[in-house]
C-alpha positions as a printed Julia matrix, in Angstrom:
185×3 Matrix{Float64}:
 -16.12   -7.78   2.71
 -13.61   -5.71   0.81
 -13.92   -3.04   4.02
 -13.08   -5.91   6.19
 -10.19   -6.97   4.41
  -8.81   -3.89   4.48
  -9.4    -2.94   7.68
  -7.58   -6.23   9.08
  -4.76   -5.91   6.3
  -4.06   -2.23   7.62
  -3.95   -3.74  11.7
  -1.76   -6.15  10.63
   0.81   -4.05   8.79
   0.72   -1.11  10.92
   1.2    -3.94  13.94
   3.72   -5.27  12.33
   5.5    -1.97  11.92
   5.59   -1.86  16.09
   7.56   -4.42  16.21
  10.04   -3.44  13.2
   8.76   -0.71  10.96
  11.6    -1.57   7.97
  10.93   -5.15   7.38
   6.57   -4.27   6.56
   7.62   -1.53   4.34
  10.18   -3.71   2.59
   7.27   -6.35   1.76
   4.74   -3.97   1.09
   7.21   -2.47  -1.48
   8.7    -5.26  -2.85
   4.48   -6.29  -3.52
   3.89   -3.25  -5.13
   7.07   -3.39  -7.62
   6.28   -6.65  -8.48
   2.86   -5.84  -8.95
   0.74   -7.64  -6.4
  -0.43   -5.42  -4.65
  -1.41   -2.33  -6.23
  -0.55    1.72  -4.07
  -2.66    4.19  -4.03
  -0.7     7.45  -4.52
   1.32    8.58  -2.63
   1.59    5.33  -1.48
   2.79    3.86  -4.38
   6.45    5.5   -3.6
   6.65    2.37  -1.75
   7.96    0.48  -4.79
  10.12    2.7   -6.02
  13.33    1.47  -6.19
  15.42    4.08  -4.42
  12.92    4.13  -1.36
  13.42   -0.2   -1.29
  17.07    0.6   -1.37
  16.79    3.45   1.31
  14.55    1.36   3.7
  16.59   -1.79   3.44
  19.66   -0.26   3.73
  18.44    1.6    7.11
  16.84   -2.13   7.96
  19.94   -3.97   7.43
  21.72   -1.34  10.03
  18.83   -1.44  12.66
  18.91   -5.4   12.2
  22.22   -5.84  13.24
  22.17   -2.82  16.0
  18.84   -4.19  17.54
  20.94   -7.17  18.76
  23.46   -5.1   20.15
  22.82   -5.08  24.29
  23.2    -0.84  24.57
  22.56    0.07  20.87
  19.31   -2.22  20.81
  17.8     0.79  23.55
  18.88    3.76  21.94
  17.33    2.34  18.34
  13.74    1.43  20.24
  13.76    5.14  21.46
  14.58    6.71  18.47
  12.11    4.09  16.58
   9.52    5.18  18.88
   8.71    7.7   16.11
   9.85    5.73  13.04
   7.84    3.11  13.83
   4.63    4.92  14.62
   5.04    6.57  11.67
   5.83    3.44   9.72
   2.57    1.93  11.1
   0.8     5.49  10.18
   1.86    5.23   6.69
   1.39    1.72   6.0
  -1.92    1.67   7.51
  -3.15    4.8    5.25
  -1.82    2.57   2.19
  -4.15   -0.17   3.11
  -7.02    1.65   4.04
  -7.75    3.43   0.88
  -9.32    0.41  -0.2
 -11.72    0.59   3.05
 -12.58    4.42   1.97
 -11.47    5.76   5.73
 -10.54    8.75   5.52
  -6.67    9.64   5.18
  -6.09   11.47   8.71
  -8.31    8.86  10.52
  -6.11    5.83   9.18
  -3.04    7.77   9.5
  -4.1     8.23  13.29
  -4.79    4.55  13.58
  -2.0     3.14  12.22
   0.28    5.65  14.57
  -1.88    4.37  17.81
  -1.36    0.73  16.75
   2.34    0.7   15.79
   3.15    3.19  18.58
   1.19    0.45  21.17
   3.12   -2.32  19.35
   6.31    0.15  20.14
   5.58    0.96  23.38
   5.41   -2.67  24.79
   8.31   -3.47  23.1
  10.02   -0.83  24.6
   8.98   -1.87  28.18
   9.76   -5.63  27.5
  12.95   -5.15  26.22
  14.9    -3.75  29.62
  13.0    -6.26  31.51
  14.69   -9.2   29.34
  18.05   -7.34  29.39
  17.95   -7.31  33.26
  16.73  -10.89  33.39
  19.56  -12.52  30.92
  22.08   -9.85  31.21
  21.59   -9.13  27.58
  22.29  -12.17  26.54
  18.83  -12.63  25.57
  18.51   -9.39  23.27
  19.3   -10.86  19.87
  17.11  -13.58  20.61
  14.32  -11.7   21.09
  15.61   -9.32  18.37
  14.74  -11.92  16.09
  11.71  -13.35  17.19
  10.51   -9.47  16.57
  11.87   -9.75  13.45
  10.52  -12.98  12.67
   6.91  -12.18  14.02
   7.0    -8.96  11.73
   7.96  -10.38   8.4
   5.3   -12.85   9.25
   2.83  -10.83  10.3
   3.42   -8.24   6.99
   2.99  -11.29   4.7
  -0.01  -12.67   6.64
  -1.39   -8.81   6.45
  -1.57   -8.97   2.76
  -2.64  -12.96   2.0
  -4.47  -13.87   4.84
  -5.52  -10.56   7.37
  -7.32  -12.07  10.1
  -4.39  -14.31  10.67
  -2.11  -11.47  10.94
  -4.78   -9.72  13.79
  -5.2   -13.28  14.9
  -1.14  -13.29  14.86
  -0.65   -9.59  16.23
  -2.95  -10.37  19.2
  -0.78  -13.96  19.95
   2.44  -11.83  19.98
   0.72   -8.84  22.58
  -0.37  -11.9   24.76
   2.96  -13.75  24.86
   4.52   -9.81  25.95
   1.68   -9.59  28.21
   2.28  -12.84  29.63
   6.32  -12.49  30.16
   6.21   -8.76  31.56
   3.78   -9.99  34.41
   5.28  -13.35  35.04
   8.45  -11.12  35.67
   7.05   -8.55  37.23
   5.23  -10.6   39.62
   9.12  -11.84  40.7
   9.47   -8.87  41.25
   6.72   -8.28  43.69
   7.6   -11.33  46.02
């Protein structure tokens, strides 16, 4: 069961990391300082206070840029890489307890947050087109919102973060074909 758990906790939080990689490190370090949840090392860097103030810091500037119509693209190309990487890493912190090896979960947790990434990426001009970017920060936040939920679910409940991570690729899904298929006609 304990395989299991971790398995679905490391989905979750490497998901979760697609769709913002700060806010998922910020809980996962903020659980570890507090101590509950326990880092492997390296991992456990995570709590450390500088790297908390680093990451939030750098999340507090991407929060307020990602609702920015313009500045909102260039930070989803540029966290093409930090979020895969953010998904790598947080992954590989959760998997330890699974016994996968380290370059397998590092490579899962990049495919998974760099997925996440990627449709976000190709959603995102679609809904700037569609509300002239007046529906960026909305969106912005219901990212945001999904992946602070999602991180918490990842560590207290992980099926319902998968379960949760699945819901959000659907409703993507759902809204890139419905305006695609405007598109078509």
């Amino acid at each position: 069961m304990e395989l299991l758990t971790g398995l679905l906790s490391s989905l979750g939080l490497s998901g979760a990391a697609g769709l913002n990689a700060y806010i998922p490190l910020l809980v996962v370090g903020l659980l570890s300082r507090f101590g509950v949840l326990e880092l492997s090392q390296p991992f456990d860097l995570l709590g450390n206070v500088w790297v908390l103030v680093g990451v939030g810091v750098i999340g507090l500037l991407d929060f307020v840029g990602d609702k920015i119509p313009g500045v909102d693209h260039l930070l989803h190309l540029f966290g093409g890489v930090v979020n895969a990487v953010a998904g790598a890493i947080l992954f590989a912190s959760q998997a330890g307890v699974a016994d996968v090896p380290p370059a397998l979960s590092l490579a899962l947790g990049l495919i998974v947050a760099g997925g996440v990434q990627a449709t976000r990426t190709v959603i995102r001009p679609v809904a700037t087109a569609t509300t002239g970017g007046l529906g960026n920060p909305v969106i912005s936040t219901a990212e945001d919102g999904a992946s602070l939920t999602i991180s918490v679910l990842a560590i207290f409940a992980p099926i319902l973060a998968v379960l949760g991570l699945a819901g959000v690729l659907v409703v993507a899904y759902r809204l890139w074909a419905r305006v695609r298929g405007r598109r078509l006609l």
